[in-house]
C-alpha positions in Angstrom: 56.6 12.0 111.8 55.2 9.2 109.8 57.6 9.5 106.9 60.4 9.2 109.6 58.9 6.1 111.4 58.3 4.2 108.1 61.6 5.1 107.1 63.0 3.7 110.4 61.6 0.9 110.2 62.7 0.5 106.9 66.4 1.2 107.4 66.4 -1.2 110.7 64.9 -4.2 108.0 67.6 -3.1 105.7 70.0 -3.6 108.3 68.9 -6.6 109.6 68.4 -8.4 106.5 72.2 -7.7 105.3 73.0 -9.4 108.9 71.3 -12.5 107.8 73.1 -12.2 104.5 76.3 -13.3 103.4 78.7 -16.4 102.6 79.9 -19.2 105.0 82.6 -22.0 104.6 81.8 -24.9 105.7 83.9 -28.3 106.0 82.1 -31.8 106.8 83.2 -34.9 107.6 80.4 -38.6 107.0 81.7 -41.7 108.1 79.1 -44.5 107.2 77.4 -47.4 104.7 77.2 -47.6 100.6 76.2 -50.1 98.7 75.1 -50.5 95.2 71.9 -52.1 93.3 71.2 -53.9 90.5 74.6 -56.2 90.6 73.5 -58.7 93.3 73.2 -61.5 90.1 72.0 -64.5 92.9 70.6 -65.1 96.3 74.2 -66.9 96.6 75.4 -62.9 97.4 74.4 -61.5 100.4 74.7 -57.5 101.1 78.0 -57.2 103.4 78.7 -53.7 105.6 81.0 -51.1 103.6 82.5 -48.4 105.1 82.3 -45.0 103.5 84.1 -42.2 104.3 83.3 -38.9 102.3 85.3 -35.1 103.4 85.5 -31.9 101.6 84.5 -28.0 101.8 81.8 -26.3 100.3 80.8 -22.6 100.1 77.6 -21.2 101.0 75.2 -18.3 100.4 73.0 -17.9 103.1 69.9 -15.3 101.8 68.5 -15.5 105.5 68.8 -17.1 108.6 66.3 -19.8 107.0 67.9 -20.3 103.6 71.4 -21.1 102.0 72.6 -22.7 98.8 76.0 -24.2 98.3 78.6 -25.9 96.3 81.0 -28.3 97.5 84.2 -30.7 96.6 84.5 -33.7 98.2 86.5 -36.2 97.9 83.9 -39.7 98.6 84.8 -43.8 98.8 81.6 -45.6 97.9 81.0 -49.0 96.3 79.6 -52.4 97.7 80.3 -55.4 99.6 79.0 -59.2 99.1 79.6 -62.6 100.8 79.1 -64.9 98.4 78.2 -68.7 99.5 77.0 -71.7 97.5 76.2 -73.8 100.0 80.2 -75.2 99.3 81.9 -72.3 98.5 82.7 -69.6 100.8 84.1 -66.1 99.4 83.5 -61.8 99.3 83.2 -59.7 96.2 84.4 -56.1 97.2 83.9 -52.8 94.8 85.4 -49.6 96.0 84.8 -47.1 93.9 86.8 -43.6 94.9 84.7 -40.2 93.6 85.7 -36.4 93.6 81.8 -35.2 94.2 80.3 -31.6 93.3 77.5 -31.5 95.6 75.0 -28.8 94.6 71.7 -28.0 97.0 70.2 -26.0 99.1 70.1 -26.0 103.2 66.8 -24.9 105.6 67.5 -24.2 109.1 64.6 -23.8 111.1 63.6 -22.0 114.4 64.7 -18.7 116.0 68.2 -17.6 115.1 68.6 -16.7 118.3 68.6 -20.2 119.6 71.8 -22.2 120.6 70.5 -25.2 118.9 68.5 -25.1 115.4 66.8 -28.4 113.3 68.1 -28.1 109.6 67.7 -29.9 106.4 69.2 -30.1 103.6 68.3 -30.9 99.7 70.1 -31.5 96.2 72.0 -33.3 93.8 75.5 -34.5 93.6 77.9 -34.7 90.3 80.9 -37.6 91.5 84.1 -38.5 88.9 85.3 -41.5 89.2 89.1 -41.2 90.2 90.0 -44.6 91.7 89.1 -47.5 93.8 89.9 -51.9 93.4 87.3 -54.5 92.3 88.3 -58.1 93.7 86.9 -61.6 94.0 88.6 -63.8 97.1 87.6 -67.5 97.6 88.0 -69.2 100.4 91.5 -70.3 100.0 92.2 -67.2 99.6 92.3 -66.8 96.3 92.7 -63.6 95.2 91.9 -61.9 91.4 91.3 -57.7 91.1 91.5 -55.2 89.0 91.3 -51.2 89.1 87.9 -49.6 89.1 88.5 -47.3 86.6 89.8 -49.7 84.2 86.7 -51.9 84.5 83.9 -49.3 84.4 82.6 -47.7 80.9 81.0 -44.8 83.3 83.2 -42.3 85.3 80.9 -40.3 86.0 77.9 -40.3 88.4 75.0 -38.6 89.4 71.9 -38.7 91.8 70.6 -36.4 95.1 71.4 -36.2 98.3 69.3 -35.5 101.6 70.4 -34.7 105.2 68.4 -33.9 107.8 70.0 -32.9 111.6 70.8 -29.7 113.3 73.2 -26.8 114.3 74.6 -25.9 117.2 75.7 -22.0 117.6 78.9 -21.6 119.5 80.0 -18.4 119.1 78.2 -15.8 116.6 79.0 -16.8 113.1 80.4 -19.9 114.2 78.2 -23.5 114.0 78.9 -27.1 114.5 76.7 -29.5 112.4 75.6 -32.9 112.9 73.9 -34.3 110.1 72.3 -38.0 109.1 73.3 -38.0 105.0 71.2 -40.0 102.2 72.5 -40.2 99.1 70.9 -41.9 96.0 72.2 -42.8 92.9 70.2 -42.1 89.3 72.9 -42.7 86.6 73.0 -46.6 85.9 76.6 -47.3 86.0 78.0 -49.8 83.4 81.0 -52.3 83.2 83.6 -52.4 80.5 82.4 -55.9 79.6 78.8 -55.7 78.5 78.0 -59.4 80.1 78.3 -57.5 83.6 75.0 -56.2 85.1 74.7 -52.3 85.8 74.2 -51.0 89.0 73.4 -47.4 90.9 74.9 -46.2 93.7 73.3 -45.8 97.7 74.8 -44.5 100.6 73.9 -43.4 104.6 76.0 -42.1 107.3 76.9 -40.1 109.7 78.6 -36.5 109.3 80.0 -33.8 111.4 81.3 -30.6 110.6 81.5 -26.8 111.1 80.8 -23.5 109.5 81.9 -20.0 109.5 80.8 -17.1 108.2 82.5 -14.7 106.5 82.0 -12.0 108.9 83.4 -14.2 111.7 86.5 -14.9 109.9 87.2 -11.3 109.4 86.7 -10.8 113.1 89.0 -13.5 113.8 91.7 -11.8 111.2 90.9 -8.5 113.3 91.5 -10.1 116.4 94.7 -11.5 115.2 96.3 -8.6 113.9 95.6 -6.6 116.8 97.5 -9.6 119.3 100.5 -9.1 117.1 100.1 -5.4 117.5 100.6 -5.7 120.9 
């Protein structure tokens, strides 16, 4: 009687732990702030808000309820923004800097799996290719000179880790919407084209939203599907 209990218990583990298993897709959107450091050259520059707006998929293993890794593409506008005044001079200095990002990291959810609402964070690094983006200088007459990023930058590609800490909320089985505050921090010192140019390294914050499914949902979706056009 033993051998059978243990071996119950064993099978209903089994089973339980392939329900935790499996891959999800999940899509996110972060609207927030980036800004860069190491190119404010005077106290004449002042840090200015600049919108970023970073959206793509990613893929994600999930080895329990607790514990997934994933890898994304995304496409991300980062850069800075300065107002620039001399005491007689009034102007901005605006770099947008457009990446295609490879996030890599891992995600912990916390709490029972059986709760609607679960705390989550989330941990890794983040490879970005510089694609496009403008650099410009206007004056206060309006004065306008610019460039393209890409022609101006000797690095296209950057690196650092990202952090995000927020939670999920269940609403149907296999199915979560995520809200997430997202940190990201630059570790590759980004250089200019002309070497008299200081180098800089990326920072952003913001808000994101987003859903995922898994893929045992989306086959019961398909299922579902298939069986209204049966009928």
């Amino acid at each position: 009687m033993k051998f059978y209990s243990i071996t119950a218990l064993f099978l209903s583990i089994s089973v339980v732990s392939q329900a935790q298993q499996g891959w999800a897709v999940s899509d996110k959107v972060m609207i927030g702030h980036s800004w860069t450091v190491g190119n404010r050259t005077s106290d004449d520059m002042k840090y200015a808000f600049h919108p970023t707006v970073q959206f793509g998929r990613a893929a994600f293993y999930n080895f329990s309820d607790n514990i997934g890794i994933g890898l994304g593409t995304f496409f991300s506008t980062e850069g800075g923004r300065f107002k620039i005044s001399d005491g007689s001079n009034e102007g901005k200095a605006e770099q947008r800097m457009n990446y295609v990002r490879i996030p890599l990291g891992a995600m912990f959810t916390f709490g029972d799996p059986a709760s609607r609402v679960r705390p989550r964070l989330g941990l890794g690094g983040s490879v970005g290719f510089l694609v496009g983006g403008k650099t410009y200088l206007i004056n206060e007459e309006d004065a306008f000179a610019g460039a393209k990023t890409t022609k101006i930058m000797s690095t296209k590609i950057d690196a650092g880790a990202n952090a995000s800490l927020g939670f999920s909320v269940r609403v149907a089985d296999g199915f979560l919407i995520n809200h997430d505050i997202n940190y990201y921090h630059g570790l590759v010192e980004n250089k200019y084209e002309a070497t008299n140019l200081p180098s800089f390294t990326h920072r952003n914050v913001g808000l994101s939203m987003g859903f995922s499914i898994t893929g045992d949902a989306m086959k019961r979706w398909k299922g579902k599907m298939k069986g209204m056009h049966h009928n």
